[in-house]
PyMOL Python script that loads the backbone (N, CA, C, O; Angstrom):
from pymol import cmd

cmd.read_pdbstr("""\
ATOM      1  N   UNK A   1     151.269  59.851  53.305  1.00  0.00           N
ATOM      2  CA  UNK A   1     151.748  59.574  54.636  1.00  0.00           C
ATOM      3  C   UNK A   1     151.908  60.864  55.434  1.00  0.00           C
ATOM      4  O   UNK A   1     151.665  60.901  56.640  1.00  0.00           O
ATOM      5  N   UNK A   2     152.354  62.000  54.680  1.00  0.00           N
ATOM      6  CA  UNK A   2     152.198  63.365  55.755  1.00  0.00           C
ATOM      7  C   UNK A   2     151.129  63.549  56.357  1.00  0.00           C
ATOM      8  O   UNK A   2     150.997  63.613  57.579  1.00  0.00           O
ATOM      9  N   UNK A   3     150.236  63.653  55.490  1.00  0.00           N
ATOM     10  CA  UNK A   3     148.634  63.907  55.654  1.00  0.00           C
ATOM     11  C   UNK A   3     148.122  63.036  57.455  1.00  0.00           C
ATOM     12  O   UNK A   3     147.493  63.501  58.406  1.00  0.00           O
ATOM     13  N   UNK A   4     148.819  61.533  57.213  1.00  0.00           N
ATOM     14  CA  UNK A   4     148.787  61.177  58.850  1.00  0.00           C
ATOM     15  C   UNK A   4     149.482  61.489  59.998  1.00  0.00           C
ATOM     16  O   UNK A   4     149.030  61.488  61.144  1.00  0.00           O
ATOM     17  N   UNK A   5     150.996  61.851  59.515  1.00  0.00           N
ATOM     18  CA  UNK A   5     151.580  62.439  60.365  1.00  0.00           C
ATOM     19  C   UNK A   5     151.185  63.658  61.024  1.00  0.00           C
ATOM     20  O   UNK A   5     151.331  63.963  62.208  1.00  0.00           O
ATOM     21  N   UNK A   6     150.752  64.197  60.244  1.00  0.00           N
ATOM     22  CA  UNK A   6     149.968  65.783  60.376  1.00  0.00           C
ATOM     23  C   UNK A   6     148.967  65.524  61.604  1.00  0.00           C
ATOM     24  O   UNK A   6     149.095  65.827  62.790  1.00  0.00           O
ATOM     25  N   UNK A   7     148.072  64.954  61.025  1.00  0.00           N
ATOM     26  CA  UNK A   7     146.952  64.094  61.309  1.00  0.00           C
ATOM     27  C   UNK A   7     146.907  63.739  62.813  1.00  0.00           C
ATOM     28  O   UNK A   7     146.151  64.183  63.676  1.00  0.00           O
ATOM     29  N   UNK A   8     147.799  62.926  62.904  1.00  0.00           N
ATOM     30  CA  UNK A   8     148.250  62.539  64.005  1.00  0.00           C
ATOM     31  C   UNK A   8     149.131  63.300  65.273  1.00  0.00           C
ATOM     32  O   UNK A   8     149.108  62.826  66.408  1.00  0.00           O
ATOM     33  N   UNK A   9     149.721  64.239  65.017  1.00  0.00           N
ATOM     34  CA  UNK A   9     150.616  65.153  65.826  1.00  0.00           C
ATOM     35  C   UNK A   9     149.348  65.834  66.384  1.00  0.00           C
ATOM     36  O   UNK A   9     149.109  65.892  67.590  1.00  0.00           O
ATOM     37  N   UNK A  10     148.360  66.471  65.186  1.00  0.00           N
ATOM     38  CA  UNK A  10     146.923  67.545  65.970  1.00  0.00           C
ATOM     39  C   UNK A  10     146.205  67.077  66.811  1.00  0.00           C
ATOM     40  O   UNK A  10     145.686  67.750  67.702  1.00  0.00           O
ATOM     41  N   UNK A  11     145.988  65.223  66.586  1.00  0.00           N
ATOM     42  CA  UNK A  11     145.340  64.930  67.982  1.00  0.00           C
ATOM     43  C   UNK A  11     145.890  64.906  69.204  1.00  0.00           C
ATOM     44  O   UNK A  11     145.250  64.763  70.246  1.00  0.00           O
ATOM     45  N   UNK A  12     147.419  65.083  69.093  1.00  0.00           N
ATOM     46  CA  UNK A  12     147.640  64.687  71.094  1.00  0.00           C
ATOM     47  C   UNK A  12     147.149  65.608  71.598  1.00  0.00           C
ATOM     48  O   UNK A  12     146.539  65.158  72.567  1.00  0.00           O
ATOM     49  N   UNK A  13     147.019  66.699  71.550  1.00  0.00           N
ATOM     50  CA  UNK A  13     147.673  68.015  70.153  1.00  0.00           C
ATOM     51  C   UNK A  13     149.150  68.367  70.664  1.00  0.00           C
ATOM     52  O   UNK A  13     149.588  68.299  71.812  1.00  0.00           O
ATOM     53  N   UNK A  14     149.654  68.678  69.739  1.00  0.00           N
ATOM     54  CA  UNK A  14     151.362  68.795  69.166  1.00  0.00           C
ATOM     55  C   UNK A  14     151.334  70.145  68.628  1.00  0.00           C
ATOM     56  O   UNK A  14     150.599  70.028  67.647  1.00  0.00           O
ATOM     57  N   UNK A  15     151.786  71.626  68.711  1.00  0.00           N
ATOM     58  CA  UNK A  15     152.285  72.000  67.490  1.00  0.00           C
ATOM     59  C   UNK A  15     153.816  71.817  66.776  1.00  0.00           C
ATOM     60  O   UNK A  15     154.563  71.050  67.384  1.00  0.00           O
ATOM     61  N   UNK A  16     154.226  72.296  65.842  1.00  0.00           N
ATOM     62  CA  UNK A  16     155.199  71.964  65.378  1.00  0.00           C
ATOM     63  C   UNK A  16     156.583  72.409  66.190  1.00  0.00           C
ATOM     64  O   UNK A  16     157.568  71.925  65.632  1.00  0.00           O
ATOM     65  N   UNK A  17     156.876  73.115  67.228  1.00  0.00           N
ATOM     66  CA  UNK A  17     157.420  74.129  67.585  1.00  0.00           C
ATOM     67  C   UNK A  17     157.246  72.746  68.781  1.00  0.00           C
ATOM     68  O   UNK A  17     158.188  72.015  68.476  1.00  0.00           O
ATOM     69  N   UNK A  18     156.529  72.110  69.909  1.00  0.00           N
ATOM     70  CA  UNK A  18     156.687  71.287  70.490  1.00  0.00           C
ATOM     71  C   UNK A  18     157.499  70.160  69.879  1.00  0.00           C
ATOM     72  O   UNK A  18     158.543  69.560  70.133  1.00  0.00           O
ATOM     73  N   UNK A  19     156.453  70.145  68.868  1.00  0.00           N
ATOM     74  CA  UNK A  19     157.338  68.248  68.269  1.00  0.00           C
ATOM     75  C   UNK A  19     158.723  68.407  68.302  1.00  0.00           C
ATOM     76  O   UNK A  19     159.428  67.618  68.932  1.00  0.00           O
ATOM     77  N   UNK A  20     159.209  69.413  67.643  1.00  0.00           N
ATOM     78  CA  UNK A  20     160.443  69.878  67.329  1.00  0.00           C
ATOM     79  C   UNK A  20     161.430  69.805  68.282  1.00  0.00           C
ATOM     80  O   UNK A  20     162.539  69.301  68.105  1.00  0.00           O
ATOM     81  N   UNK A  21     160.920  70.439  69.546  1.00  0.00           N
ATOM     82  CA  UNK A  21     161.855  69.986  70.494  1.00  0.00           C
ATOM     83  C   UNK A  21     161.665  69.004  71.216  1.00  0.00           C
ATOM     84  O   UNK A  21     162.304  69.025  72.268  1.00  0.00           O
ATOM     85  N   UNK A  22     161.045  68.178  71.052  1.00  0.00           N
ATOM     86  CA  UNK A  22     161.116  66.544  71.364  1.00  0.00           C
ATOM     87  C   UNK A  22     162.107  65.814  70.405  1.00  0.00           C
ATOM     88  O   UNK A  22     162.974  64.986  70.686  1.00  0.00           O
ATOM     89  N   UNK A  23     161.829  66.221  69.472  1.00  0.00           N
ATOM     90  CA  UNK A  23     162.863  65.518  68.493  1.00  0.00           C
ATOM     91  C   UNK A  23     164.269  66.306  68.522  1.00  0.00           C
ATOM     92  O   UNK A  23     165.187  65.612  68.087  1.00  0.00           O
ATOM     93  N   UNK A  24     164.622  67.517  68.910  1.00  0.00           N
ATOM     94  CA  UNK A  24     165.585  68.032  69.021  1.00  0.00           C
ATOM     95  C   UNK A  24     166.248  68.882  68.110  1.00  0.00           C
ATOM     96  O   UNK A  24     167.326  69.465  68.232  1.00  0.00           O
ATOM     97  N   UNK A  25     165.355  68.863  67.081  1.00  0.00           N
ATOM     98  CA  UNK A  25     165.645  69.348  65.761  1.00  0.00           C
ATOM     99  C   UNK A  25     164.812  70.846  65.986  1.00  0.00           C
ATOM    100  O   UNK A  25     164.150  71.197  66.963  1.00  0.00           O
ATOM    101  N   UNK A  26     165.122  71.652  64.606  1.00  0.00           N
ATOM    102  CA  UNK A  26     164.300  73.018  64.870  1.00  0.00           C
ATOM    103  C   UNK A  26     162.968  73.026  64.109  1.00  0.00           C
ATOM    104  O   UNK A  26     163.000  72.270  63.138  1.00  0.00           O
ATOM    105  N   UNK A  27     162.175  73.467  64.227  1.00  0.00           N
ATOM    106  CA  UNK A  27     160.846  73.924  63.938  1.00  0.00           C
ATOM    107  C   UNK A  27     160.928  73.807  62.552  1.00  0.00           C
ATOM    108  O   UNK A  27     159.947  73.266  62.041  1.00  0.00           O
ATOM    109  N   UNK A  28     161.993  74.230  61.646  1.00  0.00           N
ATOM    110  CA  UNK A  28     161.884  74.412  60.207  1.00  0.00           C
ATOM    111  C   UNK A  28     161.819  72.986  59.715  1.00  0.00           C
ATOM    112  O   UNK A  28     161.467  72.782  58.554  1.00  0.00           O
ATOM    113  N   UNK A  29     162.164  71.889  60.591  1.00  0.00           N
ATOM    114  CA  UNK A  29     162.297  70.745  60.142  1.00  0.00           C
ATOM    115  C   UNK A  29     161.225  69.650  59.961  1.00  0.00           C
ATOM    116  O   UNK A  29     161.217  68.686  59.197  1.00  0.00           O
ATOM    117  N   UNK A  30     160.315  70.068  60.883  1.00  0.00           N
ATOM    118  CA  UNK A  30     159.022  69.374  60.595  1.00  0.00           C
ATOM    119  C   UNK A  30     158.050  70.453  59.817  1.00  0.00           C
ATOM    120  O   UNK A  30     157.083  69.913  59.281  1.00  0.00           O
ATOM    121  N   UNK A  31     158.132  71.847  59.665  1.00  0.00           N
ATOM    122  CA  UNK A  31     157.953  72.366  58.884  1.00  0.00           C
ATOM    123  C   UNK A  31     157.981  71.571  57.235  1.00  0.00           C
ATOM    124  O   UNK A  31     157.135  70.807  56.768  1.00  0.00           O
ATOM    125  N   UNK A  32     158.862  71.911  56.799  1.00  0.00           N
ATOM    126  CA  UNK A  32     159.428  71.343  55.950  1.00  0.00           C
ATOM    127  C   UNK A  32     158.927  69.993  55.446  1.00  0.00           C
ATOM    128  O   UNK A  32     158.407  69.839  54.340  1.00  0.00           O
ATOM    129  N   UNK A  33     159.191  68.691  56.655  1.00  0.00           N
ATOM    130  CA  UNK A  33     158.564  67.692  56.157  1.00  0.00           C
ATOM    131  C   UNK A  33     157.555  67.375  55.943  1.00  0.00           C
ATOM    132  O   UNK A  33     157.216  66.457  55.196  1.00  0.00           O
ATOM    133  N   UNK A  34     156.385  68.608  57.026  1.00  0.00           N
ATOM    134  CA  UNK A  34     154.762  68.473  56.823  1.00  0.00           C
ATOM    135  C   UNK A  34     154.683  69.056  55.530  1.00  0.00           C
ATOM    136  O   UNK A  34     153.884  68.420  54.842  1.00  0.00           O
ATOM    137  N   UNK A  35     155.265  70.149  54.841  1.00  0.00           N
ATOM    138  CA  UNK A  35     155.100  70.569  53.878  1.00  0.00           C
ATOM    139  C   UNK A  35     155.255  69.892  52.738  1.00  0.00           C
ATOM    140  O   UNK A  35     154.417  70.167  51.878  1.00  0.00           O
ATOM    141  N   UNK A  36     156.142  69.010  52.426  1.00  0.00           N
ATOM    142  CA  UNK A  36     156.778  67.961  51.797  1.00  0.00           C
ATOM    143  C   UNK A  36     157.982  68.639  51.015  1.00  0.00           C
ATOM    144  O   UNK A  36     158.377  68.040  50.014  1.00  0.00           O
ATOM    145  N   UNK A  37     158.514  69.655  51.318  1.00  0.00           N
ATOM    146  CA  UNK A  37     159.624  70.327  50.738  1.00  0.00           C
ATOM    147  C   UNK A  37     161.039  69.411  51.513  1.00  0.00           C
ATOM    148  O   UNK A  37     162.126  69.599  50.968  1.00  0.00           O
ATOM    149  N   UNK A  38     161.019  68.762  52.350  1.00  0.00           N
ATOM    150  CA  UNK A  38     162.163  67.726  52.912  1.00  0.00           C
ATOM    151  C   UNK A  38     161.166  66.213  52.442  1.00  0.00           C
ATOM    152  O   UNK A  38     159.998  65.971  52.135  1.00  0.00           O
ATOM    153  N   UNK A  39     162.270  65.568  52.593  1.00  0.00           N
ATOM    154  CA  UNK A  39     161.791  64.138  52.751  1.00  0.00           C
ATOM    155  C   UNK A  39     162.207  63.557  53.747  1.00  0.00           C
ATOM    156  O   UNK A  39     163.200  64.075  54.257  1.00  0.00           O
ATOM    157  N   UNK A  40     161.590  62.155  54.491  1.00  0.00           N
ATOM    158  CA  UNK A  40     161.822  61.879  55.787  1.00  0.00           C
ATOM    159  C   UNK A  40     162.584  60.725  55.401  1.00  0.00           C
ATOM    160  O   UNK A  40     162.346  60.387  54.241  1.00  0.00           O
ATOM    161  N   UNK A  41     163.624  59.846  56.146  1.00  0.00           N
ATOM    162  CA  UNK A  41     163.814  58.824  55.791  1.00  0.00           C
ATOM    163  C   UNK A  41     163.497  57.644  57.183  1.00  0.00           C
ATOM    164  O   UNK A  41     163.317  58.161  58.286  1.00  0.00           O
ATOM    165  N   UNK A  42     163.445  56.211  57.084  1.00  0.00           N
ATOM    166  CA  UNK A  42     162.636  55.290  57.783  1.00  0.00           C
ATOM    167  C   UNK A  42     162.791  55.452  59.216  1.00  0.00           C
ATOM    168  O   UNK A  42     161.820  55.405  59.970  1.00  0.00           O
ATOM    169  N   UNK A  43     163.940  55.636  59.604  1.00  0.00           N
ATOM    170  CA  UNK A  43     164.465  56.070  61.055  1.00  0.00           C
ATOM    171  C   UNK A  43     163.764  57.355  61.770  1.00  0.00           C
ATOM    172  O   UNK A  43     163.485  57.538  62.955  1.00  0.00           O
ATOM    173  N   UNK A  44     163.539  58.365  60.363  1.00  0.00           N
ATOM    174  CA  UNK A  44     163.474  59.636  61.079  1.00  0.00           C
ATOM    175  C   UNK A  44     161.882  59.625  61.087  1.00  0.00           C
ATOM    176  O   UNK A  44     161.271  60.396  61.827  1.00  0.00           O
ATOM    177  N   UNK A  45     161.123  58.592  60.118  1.00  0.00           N
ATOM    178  CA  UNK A  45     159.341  58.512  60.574  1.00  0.00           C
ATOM    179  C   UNK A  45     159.306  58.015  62.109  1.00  0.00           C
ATOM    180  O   UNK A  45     158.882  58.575  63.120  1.00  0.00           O
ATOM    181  N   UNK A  46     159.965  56.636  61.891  1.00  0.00           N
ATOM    182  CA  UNK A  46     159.602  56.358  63.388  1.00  0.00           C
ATOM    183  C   UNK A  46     160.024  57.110  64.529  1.00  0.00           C
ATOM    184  O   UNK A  46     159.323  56.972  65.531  1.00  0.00           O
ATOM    185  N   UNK A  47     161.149  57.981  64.616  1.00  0.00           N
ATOM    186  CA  UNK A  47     161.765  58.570  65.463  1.00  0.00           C
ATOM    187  C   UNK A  47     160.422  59.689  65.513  1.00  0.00           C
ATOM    188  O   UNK A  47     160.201  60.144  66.635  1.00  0.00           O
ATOM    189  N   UNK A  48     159.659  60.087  64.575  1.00  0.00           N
ATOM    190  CA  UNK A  48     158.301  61.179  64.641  1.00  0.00           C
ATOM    191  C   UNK A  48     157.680  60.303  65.094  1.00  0.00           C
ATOM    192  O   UNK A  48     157.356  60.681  66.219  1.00  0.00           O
ATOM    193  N   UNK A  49     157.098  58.826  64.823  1.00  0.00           N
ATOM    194  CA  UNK A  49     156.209  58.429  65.596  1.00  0.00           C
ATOM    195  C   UNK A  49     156.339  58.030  66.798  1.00  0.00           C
ATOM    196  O   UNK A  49     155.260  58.018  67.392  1.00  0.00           O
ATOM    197  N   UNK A  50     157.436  57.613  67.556  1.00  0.00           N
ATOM    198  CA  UNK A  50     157.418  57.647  68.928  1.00  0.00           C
ATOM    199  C   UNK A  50     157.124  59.109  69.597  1.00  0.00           C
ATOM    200  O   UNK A  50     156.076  59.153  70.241  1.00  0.00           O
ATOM    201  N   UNK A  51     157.921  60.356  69.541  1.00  0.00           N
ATOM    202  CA  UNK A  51     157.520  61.296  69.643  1.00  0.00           C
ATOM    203  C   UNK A  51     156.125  61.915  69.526  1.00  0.00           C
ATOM    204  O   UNK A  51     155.888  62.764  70.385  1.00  0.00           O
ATOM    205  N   UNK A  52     155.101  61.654  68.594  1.00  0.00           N
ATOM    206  CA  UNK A  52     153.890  62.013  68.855  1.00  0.00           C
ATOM    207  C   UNK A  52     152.564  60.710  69.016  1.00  0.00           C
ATOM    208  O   UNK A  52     151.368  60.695  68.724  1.00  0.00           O
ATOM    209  N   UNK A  53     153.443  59.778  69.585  1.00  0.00           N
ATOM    210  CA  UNK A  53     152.926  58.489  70.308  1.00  0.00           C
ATOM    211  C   UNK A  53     151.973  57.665  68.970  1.00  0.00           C
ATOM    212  O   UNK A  53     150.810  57.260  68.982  1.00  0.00           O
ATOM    213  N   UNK A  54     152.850  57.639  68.053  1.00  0.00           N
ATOM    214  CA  UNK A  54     151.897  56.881  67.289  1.00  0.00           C
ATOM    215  C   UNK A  54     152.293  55.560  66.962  1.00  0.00           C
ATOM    216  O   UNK A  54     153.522  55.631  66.983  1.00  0.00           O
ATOM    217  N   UNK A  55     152.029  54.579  66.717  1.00  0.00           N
ATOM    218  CA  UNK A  55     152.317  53.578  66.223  1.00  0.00           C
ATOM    219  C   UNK A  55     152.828  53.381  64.463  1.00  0.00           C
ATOM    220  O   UNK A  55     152.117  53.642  63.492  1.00  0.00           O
ATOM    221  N   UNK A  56     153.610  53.090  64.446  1.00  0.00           N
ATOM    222  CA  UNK A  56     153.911  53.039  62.768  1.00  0.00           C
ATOM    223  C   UNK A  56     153.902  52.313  62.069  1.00  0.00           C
ATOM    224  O   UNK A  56     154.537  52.200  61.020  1.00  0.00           O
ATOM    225  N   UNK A  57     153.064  51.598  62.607  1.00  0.00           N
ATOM    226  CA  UNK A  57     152.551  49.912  61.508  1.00  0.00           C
ATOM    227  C   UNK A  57     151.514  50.471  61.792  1.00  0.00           C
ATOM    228  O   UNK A  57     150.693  49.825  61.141  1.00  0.00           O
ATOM    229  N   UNK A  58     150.847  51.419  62.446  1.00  0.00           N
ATOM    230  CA  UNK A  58     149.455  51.766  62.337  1.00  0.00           C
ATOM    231  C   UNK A  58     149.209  52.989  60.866  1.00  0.00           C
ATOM    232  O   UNK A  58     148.355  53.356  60.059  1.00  0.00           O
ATOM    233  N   UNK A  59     150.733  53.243  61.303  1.00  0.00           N
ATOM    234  CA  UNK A  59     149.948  54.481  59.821  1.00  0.00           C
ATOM    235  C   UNK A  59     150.542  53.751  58.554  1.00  0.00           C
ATOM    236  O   UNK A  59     149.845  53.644  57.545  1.00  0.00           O
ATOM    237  N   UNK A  60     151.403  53.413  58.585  1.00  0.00           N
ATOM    238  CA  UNK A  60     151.447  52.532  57.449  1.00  0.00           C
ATOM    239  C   UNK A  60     150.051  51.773  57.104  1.00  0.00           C
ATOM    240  O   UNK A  60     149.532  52.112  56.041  1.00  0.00           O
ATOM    241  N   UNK A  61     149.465  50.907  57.783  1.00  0.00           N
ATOM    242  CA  UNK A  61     148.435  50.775  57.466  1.00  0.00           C
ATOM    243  C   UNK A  61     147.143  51.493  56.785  1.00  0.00           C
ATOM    244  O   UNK A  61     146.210  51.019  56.136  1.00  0.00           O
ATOM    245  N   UNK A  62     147.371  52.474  57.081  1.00  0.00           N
ATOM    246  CA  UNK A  62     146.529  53.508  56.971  1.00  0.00           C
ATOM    247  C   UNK A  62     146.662  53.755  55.481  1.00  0.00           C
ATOM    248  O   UNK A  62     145.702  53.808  54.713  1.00  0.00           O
ATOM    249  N   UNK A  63     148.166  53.927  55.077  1.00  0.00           N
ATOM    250  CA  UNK A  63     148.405  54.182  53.694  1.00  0.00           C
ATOM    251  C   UNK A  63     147.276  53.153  52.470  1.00  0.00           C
ATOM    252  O   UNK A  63     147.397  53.293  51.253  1.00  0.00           O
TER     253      UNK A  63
END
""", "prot")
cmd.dss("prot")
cmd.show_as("cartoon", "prot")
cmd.util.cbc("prot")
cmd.orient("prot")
C-alpha cells in the first residue's frame, strides 16, 4: 500500500515537504511512513488520501 501512496502523491506531483503541510504534520512524518519505519492507521490513510486527491477504495483496490 505505500508503494501507491508514493505512487500516487508523484502524480499530482506532491513532494513530501508539501504533503506535509497539508496534513499539518512535519516532513519526517510522511517520511517515515513512505519509508515504512511508522505505520499509518485507517483515519490517517484517508486523511493522506484526501490530501493528495486520491480515492481510497481506489487504492485499496489496487492492493
Amino acid at each position: 500500500m505505500l508503494r501507491l501512496l508514493i505512487t500516487a502523491r508523484k502524480q499530482k506531483p506532491l513532494t513530501q515537504v508539501e504533503l506535509a503541510q497539508k496534513l499539518k504534520k512535519p516532513q519526517s512524518f510522511v517520511s517515515k511512513y513512505e519509508l515504512g519505519e511508522r505505520r499509518i492507521d485507517v483515519i490517517e490513510f484517508i486523511t493522506i488520501c484526501e490530501a493528495i486527491s486520491a480515492d481510497p477504495c481506489d487504492i485499496i483496490r489496487q492492493l
